[in-house]
N, C-alpha and C positions, 0 to 999 in steps of 0.2 A: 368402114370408118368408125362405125359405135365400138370396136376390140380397140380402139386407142384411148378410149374412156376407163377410167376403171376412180371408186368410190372407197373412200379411208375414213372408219367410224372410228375416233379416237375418245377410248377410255367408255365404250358404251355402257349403260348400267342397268338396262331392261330386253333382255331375251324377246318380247313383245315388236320391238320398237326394231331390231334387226334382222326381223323376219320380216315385219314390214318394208321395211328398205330392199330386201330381196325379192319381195315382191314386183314393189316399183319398178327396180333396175328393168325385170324379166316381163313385166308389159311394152317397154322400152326399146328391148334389144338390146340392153347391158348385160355380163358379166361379169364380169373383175368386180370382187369385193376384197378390199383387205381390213383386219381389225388389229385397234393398236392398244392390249391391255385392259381386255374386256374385264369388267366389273361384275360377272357374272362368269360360272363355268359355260365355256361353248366349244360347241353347240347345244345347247337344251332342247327340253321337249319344248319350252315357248316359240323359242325359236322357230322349230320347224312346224311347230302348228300353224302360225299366225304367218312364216311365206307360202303356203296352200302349194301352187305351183313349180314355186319355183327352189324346192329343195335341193336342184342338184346346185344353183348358185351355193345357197349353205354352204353344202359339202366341199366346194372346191374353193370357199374362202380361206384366205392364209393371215394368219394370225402372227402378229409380233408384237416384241419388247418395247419396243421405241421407234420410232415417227420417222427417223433419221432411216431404217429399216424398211420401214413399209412406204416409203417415197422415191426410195432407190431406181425402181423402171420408170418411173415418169420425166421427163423431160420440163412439164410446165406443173408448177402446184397454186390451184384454186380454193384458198379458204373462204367457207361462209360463217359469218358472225352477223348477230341481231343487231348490232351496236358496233358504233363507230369506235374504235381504237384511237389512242395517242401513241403509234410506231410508225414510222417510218416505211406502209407500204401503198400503194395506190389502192385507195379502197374504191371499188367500181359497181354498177347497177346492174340490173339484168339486161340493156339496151349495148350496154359496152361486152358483158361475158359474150352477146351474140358475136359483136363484132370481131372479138380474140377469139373465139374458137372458129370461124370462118377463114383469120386471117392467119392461123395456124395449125392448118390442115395435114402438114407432118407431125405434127409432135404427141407423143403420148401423154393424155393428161389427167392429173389429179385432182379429184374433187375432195378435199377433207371437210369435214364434221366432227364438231367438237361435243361434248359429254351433255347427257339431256338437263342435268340442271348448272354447271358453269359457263358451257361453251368453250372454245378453243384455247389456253392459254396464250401470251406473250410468246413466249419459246414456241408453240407449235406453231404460231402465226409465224415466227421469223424465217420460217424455212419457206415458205410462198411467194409467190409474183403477185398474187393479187387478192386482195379480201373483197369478198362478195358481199353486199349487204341485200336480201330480197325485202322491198318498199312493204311495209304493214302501217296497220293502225300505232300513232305514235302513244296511245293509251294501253298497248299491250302488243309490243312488239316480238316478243320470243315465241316462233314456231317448233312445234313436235318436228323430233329428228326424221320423221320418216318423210313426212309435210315437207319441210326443205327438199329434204330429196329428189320427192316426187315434183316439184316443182321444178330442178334443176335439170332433170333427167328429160322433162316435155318440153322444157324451152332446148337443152340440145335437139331432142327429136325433132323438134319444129325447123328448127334450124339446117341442119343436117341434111331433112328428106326435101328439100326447096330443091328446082331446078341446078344440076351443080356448073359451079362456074370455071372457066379455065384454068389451068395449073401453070405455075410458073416454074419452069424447070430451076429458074433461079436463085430460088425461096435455097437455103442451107440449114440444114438439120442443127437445133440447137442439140448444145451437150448434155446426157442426162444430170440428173440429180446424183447417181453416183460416183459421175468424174469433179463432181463439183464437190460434193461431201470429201472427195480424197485431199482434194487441194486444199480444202480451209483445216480437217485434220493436221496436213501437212504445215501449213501456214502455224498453227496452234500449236504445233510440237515446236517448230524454230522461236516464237516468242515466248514458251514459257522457256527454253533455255536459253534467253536472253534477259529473263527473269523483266519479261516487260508486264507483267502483271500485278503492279505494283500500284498498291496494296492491295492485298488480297482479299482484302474483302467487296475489291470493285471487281473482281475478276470473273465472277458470272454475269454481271452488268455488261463488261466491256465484249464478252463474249458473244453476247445478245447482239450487239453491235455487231458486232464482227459478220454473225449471219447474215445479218439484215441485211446490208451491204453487199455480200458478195452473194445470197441465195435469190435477189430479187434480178441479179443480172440476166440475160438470154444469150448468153456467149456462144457459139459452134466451138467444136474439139480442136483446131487450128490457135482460136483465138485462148480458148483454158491453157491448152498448152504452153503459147507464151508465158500467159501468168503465172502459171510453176516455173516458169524458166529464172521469173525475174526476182519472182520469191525467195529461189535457193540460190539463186548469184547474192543475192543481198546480203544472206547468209554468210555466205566466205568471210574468210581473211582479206 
């Protein structure tokens, strides 16, 4: 079950801080890392100094352009942020992440991490189901990116290694992230040539939207598929 996990360090910007997080995963039983426009050449010597053991994670980490990219194999996307956002997605504790990763024991899921001094932008948060906030001192809330980590990575393990409970054959596999990235693509090409983007200067606003919306759904590939269906009848003459 820990190979449905896998961790998305978005825009890291210390070699140090990615070694440590390889670390973490590999006391854990994680591997899957992916990095999204690292801030530093990588792999570096920091890097593989500061993960001691766990250099083969390094090595087999896959690096990308864009978020949209490195979300693609996951099925459910878990962001963590210090701070409470004004968008539009269920922000949830670490009492609730137990209870969604328990109650979604098919799905492959992504943990993102946003950059060690911004945090996650708006845009990367819109592609998620859920934002994580882990409880600190309200006097100094922003944890080091490996700290989250590590912290997220021992409450699945805790989680995870508990007596396991019945399977319900019933449970249906949501759709990945990349049959869902297809359809809002697709969605986005029929309203710009409906020229519903109007004015253009709301047009990465209303886009933003757009995600939000449709990236926070949990649809199965039955239920996507309608919605492309309804999308491009709409389209017609």
């Amino acid at each position: 079950m820990k190979n449905k996990f896998g961790f998305i360090l978005v825009k890291p910007q210390l070699g140090e801080n990615i070694g440590a997080c390889a670390r973490s995963m590999k006391n854990f039983g994680f591997k899957k890392l992916h990095i999204v426009s690292p801030k530093i050449n990588f792999p570096n010597h920091k890097a593989k100094a500061t993960s001691v053991g766990a250099l083969d994670i390094i090595n087999k980490t896959k690096v990308f352009d864009g978020v949209e990219d490195a979300i693609k194999s996951y099925d459910l996307i878990i962001s963590l942020s210090a701070r409470r956002r004004d968008i539009n997605k269920k922000h949830i504790l670490l009492q609730d992440f137990k209870q969604i990763i328990q109650k979604k024991k098919n799905c492959n899921v992504g943990l993102m991490f946003g950059p060690e001094a911004s945090g996650l932008s708006n845009k990367d948060l819109s592609y998620s189901n859920f934002i994580l906030q882990i409880p600190t001192s309200p006097k100094f809330k922003s944890l080091n990116l490996s700290h989250s980590l590590t912290i997220v990575c021992y409450e699945i393990f805790k989680t995870i290694s508990k007596k396991k409970i019945k399977k319900f054959s019933t449970n249906l596999k949501i759709s990945s992230k990349s049959k869902i990235y297809s359809v809002v693509s697709h969605l986005i090409n029929l309203l710009e040539k409906k020229d519903f983007f109007i004015p253009f200067e709301k047009k990465q606003s209303m886009m933003l939207n757009i995600n939000n919306l449709i990236y926070r759904l949990e649809p199965n590939d039955k239920e996507l598929r309608i919605l492309a269906s309804i999308i491009s009848s709409l389209s017609k003459k």
